[in-house]
C-alpha positions in Angstrom: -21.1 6.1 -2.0 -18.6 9.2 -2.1 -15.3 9.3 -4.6 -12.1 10.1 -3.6 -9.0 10.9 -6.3 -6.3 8.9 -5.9 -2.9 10.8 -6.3 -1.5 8.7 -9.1 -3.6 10.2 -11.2 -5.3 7.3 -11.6 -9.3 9.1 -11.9 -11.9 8.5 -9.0 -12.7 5.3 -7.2 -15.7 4.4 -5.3 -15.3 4.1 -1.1 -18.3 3.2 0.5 -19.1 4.4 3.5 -17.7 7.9 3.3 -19.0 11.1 3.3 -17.1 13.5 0.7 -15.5 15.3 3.1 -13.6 12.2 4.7 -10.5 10.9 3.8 -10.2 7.0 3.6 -8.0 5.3 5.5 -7.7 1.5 4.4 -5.4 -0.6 6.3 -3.7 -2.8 3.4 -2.5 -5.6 6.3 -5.1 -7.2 8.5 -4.8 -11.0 9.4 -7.7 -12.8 10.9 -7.7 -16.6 12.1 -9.7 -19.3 13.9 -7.8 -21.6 16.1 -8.2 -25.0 14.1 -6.1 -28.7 14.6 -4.0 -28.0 11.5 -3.6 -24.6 10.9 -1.5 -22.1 11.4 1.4 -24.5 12.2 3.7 -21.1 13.3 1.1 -20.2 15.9 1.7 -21.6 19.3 1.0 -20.4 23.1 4.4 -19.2 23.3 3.0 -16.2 21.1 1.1 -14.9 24.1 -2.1 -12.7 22.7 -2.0 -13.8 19.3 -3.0 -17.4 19.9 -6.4 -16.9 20.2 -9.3 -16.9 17.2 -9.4 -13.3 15.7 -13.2 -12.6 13.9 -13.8 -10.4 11.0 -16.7 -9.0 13.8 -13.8 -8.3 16.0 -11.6 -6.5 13.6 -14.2 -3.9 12.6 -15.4 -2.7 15.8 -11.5 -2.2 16.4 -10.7 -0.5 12.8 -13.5 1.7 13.2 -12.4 2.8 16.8 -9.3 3.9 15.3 -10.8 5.7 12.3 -10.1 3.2 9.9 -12.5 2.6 6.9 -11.5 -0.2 5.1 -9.2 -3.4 5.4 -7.5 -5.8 3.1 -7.2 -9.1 4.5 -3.5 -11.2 4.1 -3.0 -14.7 4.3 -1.5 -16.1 7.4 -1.5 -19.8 6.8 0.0 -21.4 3.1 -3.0 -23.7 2.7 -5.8 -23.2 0.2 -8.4 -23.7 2.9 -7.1 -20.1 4.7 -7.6 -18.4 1.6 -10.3 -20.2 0.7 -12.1 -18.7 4.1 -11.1 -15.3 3.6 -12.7 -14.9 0.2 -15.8 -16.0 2.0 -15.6 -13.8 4.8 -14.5 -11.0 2.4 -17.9 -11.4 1.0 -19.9 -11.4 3.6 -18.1 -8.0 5.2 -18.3 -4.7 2.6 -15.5 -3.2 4.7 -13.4 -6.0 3.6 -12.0 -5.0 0.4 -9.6 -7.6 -1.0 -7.7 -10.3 -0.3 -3.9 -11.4 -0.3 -4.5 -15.1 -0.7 -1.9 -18.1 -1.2 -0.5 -19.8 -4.0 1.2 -23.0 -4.2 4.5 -20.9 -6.0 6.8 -23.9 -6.1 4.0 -26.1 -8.5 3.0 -23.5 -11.7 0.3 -25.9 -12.7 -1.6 -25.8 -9.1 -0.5 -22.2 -9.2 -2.5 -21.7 -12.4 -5.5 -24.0 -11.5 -5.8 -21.8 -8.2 -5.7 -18.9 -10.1 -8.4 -19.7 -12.7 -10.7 -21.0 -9.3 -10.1 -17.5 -7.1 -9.6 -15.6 -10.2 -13.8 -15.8 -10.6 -13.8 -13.3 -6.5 -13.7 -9.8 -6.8 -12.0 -9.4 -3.6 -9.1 -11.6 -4.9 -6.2 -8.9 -5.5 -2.8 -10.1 -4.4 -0.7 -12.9 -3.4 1.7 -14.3 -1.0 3.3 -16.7 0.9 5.0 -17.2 3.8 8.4 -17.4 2.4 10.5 -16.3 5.9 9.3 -19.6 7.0 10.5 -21.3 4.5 13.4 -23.8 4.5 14.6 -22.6 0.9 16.6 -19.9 1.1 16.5 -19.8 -2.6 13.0 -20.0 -2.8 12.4 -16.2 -5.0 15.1 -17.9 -7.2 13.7 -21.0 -8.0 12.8 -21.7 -11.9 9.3 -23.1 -11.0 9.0 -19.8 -8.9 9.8 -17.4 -11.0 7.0 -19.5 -14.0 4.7 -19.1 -11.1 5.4 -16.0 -10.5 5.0 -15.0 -14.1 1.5 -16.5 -13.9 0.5 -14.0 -11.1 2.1 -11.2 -13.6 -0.5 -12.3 -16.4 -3.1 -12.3 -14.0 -2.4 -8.9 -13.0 -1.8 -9.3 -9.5 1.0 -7.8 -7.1 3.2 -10.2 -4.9 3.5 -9.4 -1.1 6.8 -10.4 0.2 6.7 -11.1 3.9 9.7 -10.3 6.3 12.0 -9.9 3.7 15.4 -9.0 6.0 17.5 -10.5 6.5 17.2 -13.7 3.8 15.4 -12.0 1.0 15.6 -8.8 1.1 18.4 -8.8 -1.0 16.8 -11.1 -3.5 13.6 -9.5 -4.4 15.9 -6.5 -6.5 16.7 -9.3 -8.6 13.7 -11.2 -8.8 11.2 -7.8 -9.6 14.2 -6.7 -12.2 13.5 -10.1 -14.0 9.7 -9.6 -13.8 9.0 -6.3 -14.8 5.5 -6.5 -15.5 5.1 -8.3 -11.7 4.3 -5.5 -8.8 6.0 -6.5 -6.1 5.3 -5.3 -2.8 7.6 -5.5 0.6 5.7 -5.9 3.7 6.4 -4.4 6.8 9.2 -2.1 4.8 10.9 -5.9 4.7 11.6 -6.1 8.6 14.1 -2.8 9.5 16.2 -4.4 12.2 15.9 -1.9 14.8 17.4 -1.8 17.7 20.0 -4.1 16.4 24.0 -2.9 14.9 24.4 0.0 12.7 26.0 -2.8 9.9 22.7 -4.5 9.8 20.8 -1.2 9.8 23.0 -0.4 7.0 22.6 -3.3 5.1 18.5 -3.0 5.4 19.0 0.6 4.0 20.8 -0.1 1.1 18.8 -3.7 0.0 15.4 -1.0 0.5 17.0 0.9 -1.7 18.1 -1.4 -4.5 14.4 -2.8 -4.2 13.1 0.6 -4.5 15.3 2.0 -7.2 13.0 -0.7 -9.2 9.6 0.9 -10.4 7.5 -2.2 -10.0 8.2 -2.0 -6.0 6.0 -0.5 -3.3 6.2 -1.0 -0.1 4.0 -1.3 3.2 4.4 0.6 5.9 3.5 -1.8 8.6 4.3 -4.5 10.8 7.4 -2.0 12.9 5.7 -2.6 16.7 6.8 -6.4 17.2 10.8 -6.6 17.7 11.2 -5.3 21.3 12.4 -1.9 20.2 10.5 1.1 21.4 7.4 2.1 19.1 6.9 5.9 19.0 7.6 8.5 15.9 10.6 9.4 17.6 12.0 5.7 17.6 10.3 5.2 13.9 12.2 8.6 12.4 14.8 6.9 11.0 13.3 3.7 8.9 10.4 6.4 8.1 12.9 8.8 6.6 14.7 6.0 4.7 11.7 4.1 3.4 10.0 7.8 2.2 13.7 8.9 0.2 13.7 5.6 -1.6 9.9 5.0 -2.4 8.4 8.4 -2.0 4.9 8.5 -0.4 3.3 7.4 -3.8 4.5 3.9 -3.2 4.3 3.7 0.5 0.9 2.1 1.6 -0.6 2.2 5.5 -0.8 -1.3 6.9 -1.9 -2.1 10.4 -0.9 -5.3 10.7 -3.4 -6.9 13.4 -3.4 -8.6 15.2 0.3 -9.5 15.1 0.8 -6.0 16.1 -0.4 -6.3 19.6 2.8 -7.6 20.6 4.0 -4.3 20.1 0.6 -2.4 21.4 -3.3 -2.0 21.0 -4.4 -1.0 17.5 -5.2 2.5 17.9 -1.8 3.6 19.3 0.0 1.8 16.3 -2.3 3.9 14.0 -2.0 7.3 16.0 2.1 6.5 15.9 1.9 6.2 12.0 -0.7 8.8 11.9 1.9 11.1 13.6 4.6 10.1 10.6 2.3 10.2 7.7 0.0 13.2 8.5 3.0 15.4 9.0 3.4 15.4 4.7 1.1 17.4 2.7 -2.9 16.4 2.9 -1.9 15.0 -1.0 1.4 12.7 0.4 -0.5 11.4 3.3 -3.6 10.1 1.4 -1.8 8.4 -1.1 -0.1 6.3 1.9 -3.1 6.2 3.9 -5.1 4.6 0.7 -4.2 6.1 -2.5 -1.3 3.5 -3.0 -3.4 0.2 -1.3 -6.0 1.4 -4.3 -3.9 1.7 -7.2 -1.9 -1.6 -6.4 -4.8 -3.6 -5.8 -7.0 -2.6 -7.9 -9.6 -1.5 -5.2 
């Protein structure tokens, strides 16, 4: 087991698997899913590719073809029983190194009970919940949210946010200014609309930026391949440069984002598109979005 330093100063952590000359990469956003009567209500055939079972087997032989190390696993259904099996698979996989589970947000006693259970899993080190799909537009503003959300706090974990533009992004200033002590993060740099109007690419850029003026906000770089615009670091220059002046790459965290990212193209070429973006800063800059970042927030 090599060390590597992160580069918030934070000392040395442990990465297994790596020889001291290697740099880790850990992908902060992998999904994985079985095909089950009951879950996954948003999956259906009209998503093509991605309605099919996805195997923890599966997803290493395609990280490590890419050169990917590591993975943290995010929740894709907002049942206990999907986090429940991710913990478990996240046990039986060393490569897996956390897990973004779900938490019942709305209810602050289930919250806290589920908390206590998951709280006894190492690999438990982040929450979220599918809050796009949500028919609450309020929902990051609700009181029994925000107790909930304090709960997390206490516990020490971060809160992903998932497709934050264009119904949340604009609440989640507000809702990490009234939670200091919560990390939140925003996945997928909260869902840039490109290739749509300059107003809403406007509006994006200056919601990122009021959720970024905020310390207690990082942000995932991840989830860009899926809206029908072109993928390439040409056609990513513009979010990149906006999302690296707000957050700086010492809160910017690689995320891969399969298998949901096949809709956009095979796993290696969105990691040798990023790997163009990131691996143009200074060794120091790329490996803090590469992993230093994913370690420091979650505690890996």
């Amino acid at each position: 087991m090599s060390r590597i330093t992160d580069d918030a100063g934070q000392g040395t952590r442990a990465v297994a698997g790596l020889s001291a000359a290697a740099p880790a990469r850990i992908d902060s956003h992998l999904h994985l899913w079985k095909l089950a009567p009951g879950r996954y209500s948003w999956l259906t055939q009209a998503h093509g590719v991605l309605y099919n079972t996805f195997t923890a087997e599966q997803a290493r032989g395609t990280l490590s073809a890419a050169g990917v190390d590591q993975a943290i696993l995010v929740q894709a259904d907002d049942t206990a029983a999907d986090t429940q099996t991710m913990l478990c698979t996240a046990a039986a996989h060393d490569w897996i190194v956390g897990v973004i589970g779900w938490l019942p947000l709305e209810d602050p006693a289930a919250t806290a009970a589920l908390l206590e259970q998951w709280g006894d899993s190492p690999a438990f080190c982040g929450v979220r919940t599918l809050i796009h799909d949500n028919p609450r537009a309020d929902i990051l503003e609700l009181e029994s949210v925000r107790k909930s959300l304090g709960l997390v706090a206490q516990a020490g974990l971060p809160l992903d946010v998932p497709d934050a533009f264009p119904r949340h992004l604009g609440q989640v200033a507000d809702l990490a200014r009234a939670l200091p002590e919560l990390t939140v993060v925003i996945d997928h740099l909260g869902k840039p609309p490109r290739g749509g109007t300059a107003e809403s690419m406007k509006l994006w850029q200056q919601q990122l930026a009021a959720v970024a003026a905020l310390p207690n906000t990082v942000a995932k770089v991840s989830g860009l391949n899926t809206g029908g615009a072109e993928f390439s670091a040409n056609a990513l220059n513009q979010v990149w440069d906006i999302a690296l002046q707000a957050f700086g790459p010492e809160r910017l965290m690689f995320g891969g984002d399969w298998p949901v990212s096949l809709l956009g193209a095979t796993y290696p070429a969105t990691v040798d598109t990023l790997a163009t973006l990131i691996d143009s800063l200074g060794t120091t800059d790329a490996q803090a979005i590469w992993a230093g970042t994913a370690q420091r927030i979650y505690q890996r």
